[in-house]
LOBALUM-149594 format. One record per atom (N, C-alpha, C): residue number from 1; chain; atom name; x, y, z. Coordinates in steps of 0.2 Angstrom, whole numbers. Layout:
[NUM "A" "CA" [X Y Z]]
...
END
This chain:
[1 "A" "N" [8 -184 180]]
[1 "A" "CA" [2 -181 177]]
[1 "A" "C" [4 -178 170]]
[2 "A" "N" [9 -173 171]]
[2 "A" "CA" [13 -170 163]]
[2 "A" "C" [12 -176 159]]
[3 "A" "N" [15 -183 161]]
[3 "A" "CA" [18 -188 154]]
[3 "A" "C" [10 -191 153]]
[4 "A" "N" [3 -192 156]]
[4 "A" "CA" [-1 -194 153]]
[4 "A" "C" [-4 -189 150]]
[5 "A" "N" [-4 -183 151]]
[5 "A" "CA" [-7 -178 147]]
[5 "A" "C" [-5 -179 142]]
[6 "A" "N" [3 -177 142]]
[6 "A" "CA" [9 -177 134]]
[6 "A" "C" [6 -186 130]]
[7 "A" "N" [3 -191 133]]
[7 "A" "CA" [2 -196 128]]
[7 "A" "C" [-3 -196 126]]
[8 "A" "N" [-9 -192 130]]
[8 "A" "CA" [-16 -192 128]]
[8 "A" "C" [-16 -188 120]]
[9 "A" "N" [-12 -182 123]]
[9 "A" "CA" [-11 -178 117]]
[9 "A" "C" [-7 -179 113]]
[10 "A" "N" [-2 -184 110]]
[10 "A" "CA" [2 -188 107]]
[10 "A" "C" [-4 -192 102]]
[11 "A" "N" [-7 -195 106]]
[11 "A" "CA" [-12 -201 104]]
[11 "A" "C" [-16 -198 100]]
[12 "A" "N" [-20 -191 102]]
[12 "A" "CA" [-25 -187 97]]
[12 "A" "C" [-21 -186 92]]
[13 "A" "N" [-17 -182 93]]
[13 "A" "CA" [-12 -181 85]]
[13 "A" "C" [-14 -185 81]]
[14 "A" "N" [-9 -193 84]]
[14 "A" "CA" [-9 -198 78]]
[14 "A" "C" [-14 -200 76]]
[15 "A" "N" [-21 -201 79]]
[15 "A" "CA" [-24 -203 79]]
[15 "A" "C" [-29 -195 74]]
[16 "A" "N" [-28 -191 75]]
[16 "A" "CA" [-30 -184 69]]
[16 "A" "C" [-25 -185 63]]
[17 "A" "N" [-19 -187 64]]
[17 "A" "CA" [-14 -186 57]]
[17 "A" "C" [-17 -193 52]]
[18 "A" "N" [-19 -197 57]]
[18 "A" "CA" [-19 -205 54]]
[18 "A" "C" [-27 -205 49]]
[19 "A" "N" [-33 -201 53]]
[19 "A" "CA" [-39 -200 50]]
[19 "A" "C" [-39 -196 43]]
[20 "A" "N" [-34 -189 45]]
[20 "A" "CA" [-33 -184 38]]
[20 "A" "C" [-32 -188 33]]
[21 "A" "N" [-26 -193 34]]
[21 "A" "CA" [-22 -198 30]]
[21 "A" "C" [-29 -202 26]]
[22 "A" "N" [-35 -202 29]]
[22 "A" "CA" [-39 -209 27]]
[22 "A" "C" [-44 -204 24]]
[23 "A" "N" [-45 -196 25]]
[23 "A" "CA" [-52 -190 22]]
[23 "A" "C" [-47 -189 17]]
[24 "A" "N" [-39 -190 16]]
[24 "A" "CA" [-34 -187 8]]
[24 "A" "C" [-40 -194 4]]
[25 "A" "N" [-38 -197 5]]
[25 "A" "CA" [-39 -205 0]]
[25 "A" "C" [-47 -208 1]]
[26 "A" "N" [-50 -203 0]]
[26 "A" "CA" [-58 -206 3]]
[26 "A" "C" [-60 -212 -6]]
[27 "A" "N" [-63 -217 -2]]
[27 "A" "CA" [-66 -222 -7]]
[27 "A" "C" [-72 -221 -11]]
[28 "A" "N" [-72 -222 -17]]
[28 "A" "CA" [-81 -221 -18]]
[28 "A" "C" [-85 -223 -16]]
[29 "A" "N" [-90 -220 -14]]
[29 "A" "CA" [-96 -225 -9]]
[29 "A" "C" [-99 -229 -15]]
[30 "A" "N" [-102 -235 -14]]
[30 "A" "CA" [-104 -238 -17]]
[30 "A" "C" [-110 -236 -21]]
[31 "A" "N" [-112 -237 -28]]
[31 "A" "CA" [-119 -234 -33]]
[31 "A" "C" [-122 -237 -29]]
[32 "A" "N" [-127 -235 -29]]
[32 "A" "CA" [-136 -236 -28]]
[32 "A" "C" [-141 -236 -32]]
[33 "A" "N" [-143 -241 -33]]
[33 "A" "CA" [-150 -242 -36]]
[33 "A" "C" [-157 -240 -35]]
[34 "A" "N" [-158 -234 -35]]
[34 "A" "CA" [-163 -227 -32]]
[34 "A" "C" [-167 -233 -33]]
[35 "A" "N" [-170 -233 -38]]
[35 "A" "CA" [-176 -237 -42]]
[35 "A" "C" [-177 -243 -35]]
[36 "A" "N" [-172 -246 -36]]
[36 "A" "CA" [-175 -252 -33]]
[36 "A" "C" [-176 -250 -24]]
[37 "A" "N" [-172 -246 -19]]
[37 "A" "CA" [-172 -245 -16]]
[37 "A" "C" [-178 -243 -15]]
[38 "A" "N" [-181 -237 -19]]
[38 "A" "CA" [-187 -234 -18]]
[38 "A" "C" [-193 -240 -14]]
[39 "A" "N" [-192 -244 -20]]
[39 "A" "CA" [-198 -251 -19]]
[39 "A" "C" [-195 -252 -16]]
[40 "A" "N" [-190 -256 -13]]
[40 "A" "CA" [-191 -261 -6]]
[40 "A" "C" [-192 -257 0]]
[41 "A" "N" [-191 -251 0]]
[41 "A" "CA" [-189 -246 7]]
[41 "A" "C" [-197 -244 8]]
[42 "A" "N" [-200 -242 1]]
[42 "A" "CA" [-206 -237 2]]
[42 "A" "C" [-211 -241 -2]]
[43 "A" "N" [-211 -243 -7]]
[43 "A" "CA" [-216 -246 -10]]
[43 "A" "C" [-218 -243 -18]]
[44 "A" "N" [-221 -243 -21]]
[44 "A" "CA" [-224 -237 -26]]
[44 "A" "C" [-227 -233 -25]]
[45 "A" "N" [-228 -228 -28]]
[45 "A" "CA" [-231 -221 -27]]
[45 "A" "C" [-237 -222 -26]]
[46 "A" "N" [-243 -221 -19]]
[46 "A" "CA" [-246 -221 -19]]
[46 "A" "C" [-253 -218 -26]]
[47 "A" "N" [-257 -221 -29]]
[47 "A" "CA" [-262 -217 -33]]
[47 "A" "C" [-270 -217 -29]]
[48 "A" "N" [-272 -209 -31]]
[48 "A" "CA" [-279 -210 -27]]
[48 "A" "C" [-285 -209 -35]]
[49 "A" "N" [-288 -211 -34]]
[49 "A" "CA" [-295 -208 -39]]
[49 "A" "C" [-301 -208 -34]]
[50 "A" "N" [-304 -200 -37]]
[50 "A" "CA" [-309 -199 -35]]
[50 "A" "C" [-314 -201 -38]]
[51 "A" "N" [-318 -206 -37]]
[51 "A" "CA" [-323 -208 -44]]
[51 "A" "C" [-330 -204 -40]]
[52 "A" "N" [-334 -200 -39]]
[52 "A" "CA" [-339 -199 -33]]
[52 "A" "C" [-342 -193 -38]]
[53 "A" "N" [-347 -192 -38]]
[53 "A" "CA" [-349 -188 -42]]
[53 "A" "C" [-354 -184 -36]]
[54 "A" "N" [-352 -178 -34]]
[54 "A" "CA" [-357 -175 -28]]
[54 "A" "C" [-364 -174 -29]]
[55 "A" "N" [-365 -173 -35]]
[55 "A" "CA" [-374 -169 -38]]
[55 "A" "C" [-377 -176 -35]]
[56 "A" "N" [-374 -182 -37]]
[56 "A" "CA" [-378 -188 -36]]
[56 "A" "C" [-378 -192 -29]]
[57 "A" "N" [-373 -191 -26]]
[57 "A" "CA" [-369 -195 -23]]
[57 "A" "C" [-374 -196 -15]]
[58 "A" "N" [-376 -198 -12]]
[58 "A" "CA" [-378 -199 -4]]
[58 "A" "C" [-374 -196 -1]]
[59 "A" "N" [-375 -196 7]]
[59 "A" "CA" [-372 -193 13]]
[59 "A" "C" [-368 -198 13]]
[60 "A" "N" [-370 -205 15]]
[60 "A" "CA" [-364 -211 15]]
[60 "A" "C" [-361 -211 10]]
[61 "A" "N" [-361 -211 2]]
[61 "A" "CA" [-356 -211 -1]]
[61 "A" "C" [-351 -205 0]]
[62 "A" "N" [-351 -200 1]]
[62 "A" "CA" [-347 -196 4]]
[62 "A" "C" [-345 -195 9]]
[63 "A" "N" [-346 -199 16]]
[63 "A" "CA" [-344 -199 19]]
[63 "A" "C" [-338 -205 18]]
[64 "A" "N" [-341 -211 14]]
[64 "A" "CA" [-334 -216 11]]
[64 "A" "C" [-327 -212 8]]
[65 "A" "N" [-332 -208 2]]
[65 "A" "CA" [-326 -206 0]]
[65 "A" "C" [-322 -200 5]]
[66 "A" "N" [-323 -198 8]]
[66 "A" "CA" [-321 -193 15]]
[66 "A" "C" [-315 -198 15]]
[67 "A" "N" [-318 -204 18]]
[67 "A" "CA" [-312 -207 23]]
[67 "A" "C" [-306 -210 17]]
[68 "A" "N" [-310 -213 10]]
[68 "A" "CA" [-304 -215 7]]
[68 "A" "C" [-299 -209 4]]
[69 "A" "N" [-303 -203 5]]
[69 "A" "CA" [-297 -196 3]]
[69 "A" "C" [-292 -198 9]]
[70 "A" "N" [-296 -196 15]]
[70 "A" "CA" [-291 -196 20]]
[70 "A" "C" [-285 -204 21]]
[71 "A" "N" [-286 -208 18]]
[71 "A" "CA" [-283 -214 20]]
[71 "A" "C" [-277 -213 15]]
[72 "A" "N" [-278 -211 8]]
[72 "A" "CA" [-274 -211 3]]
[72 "A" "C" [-271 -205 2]]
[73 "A" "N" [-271 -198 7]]
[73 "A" "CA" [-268 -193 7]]
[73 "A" "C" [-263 -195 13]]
[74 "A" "N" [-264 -198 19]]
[74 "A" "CA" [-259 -203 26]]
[74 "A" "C" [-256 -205 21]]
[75 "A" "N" [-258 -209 15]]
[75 "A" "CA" [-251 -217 13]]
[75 "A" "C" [-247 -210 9]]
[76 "A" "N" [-248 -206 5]]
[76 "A" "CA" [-244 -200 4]]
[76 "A" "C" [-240 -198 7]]
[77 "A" "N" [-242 -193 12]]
[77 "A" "CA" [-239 -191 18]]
[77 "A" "C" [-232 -197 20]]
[78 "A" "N" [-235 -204 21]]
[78 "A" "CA" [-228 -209 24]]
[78 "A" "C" [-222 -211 21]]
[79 "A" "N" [-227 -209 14]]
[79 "A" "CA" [-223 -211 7]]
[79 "A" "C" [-217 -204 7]]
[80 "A" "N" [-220 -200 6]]
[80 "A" "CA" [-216 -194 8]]
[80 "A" "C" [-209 -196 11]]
[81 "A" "N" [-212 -198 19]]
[81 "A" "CA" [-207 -197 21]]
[81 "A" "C" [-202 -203 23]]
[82 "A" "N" [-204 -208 20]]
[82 "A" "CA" [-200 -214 20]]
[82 "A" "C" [-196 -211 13]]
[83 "A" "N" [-196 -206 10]]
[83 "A" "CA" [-192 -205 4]]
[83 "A" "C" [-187 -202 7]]
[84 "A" "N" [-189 -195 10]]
[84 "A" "CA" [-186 -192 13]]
[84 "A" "C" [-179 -195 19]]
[85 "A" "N" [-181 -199 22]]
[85 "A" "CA" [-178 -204 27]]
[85 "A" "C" [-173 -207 22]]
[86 "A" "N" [-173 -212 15]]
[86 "A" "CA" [-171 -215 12]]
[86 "A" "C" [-165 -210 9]]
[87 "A" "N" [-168 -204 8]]
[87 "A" "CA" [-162 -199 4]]
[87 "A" "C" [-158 -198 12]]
[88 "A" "N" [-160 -195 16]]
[88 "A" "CA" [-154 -195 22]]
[88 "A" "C" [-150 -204 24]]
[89 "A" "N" [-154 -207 24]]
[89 "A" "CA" [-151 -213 27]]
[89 "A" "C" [-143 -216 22]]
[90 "A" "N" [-147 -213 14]]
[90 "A" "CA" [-142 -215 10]]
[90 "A" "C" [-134 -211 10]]
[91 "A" "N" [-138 -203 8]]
[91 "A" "CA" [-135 -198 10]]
[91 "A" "C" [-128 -195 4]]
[92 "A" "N" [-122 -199 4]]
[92 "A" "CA" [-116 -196 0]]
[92 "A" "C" [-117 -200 -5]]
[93 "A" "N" [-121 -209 -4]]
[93 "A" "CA" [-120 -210 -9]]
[93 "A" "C" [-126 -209 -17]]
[94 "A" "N" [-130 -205 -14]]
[94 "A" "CA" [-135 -204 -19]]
[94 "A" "C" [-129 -200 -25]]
[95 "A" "N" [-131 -200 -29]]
[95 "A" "CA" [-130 -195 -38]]
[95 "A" "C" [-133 -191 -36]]
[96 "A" "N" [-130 -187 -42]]
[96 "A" "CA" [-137 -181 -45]]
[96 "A" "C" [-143 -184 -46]]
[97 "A" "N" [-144 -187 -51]]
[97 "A" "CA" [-149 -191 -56]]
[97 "A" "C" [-152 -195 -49]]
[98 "A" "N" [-149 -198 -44]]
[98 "A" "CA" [-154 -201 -38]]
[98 "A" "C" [-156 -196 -35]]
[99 "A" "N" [-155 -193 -34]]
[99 "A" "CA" [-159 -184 -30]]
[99 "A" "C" [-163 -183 -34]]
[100 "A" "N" [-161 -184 -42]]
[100 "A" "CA" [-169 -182 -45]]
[100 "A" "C" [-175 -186 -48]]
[101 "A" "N" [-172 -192 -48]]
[101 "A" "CA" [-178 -198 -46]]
[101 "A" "C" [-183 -197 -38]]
[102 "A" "N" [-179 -196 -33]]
[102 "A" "CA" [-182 -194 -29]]
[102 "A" "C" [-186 -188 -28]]
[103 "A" "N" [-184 -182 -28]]
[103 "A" "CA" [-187 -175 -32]]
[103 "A" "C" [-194 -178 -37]]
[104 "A" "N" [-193 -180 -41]]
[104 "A" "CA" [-197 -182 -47]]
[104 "A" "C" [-204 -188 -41]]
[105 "A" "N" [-198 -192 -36]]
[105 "A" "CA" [-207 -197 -35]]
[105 "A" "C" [-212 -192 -29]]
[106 "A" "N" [-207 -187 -25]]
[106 "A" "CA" [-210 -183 -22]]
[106 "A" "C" [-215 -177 -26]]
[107 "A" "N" [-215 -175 -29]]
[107 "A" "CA" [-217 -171 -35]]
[107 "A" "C" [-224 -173 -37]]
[108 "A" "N" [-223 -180 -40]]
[108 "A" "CA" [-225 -184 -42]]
[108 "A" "C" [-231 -185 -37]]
[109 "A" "N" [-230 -187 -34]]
[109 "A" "CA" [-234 -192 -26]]
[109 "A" "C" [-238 -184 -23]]
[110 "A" "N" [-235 -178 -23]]
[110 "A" "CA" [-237 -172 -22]]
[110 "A" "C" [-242 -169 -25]]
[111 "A" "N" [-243 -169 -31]]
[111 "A" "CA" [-248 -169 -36]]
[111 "A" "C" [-253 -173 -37]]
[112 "A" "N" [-255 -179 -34]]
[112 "A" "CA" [-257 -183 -37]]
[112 "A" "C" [-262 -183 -29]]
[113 "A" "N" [-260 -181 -22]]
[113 "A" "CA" [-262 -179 -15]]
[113 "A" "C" [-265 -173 -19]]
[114 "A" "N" [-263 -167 -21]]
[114 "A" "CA" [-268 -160 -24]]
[114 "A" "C" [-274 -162 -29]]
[115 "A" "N" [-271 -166 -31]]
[115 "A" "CA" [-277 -168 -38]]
[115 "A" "C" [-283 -171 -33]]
[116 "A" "N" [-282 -177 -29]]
[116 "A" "CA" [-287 -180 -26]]
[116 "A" "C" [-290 -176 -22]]
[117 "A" "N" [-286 -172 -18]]
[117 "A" "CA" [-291 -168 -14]]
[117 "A" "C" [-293 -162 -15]]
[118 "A" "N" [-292 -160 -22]]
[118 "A" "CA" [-297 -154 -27]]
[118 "A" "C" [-302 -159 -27]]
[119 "A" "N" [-300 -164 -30]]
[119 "A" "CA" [-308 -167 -33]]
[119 "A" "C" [-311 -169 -29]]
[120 "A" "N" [-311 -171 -24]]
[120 "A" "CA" [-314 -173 -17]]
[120 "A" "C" [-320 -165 -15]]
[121 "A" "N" [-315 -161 -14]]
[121 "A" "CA" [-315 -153 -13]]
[121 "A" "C" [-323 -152 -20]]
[122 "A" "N" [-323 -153 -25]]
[122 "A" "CA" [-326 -151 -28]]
[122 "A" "C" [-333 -155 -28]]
[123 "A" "N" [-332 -162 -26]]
[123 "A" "CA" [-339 -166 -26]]
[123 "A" "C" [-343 -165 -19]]
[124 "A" "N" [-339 -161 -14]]
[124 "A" "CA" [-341 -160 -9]]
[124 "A" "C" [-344 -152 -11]]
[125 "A" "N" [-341 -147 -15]]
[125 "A" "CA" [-345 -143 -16]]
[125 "A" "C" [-352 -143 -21]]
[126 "A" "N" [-352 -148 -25]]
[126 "A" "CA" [-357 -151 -30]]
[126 "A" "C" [-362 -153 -26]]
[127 "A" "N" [-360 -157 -20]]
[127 "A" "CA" [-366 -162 -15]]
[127 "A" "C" [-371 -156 -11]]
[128 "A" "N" [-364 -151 -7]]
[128 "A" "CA" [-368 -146 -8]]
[128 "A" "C" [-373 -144 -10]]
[129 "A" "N" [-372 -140 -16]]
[129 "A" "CA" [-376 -137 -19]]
[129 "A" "C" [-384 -140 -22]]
[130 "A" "N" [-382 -148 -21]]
[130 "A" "CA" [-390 -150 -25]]
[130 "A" "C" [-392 -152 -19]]
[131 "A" "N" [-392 -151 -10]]
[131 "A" "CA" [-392 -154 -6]]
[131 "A" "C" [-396 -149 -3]]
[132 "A" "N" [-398 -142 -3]]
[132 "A" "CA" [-398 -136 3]]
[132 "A" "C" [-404 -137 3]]
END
């Protein structure tokens, strides 16, 4: 029973001495192409425009545009997180400069979900108003 213990434990050592040997000398992980990854993984940044003018607008056309905010703030959302996904999946080998390509589409794609559903927000307060 001692001698398989003593080789079990023998065997971890080498096998701890032999891994350390290979964390002294670690390899450069391979660069990565943010850009293109982005695209093949996720797509392009979703863009939304609100063209809907509420003073004018119908209960149907606001209700269209209801669903297209909502349809195009989801492709946001996925977008997100297919980015998000993509920065862990890749992980050590990202750069600086790929972290801020990333930062930068998430930002980006962030603002552009706020802007649409401000203005969404606002033509519903305009429909509103000429509506009561």
């Amino acid at each position: 029973m001692r001698v398989a213990f003593y080789a079990v434990v023998s065997l971890v050592m080498a096998l701890g001495l032999a891994s350390a040997s290979l964390a002294a000398d670690p390899k450069k992980p391979k660069p990565v192409d943010i850009k293109k990854e982005v695209l093949d993984k996720c797509g392009s940044i979703p863009y939304g425009l609100v063209d809907l003018n509420g003073k004018t607008a119908t209960k149907e056309e606001m209700e269209e545009g209801k669903f297209q905010v909502t349809s195009f703030i989801t492709q946001v959302d996925v977008y997100q997180e297919c980015l998000l996904k993509l920065a862990n999946t890749l992980g050590e080998r990202l750069s600086d400069n790929d972290k801020r390509v990333l930062g930068a589409a998430i930002d980006q794609s962030q603002q552009e979900k706020e802007a649409v559903g401000k203005a969404y927000n606002q033509a519903v307060d305009d429909f509103n108003k000429s509506h009561k």
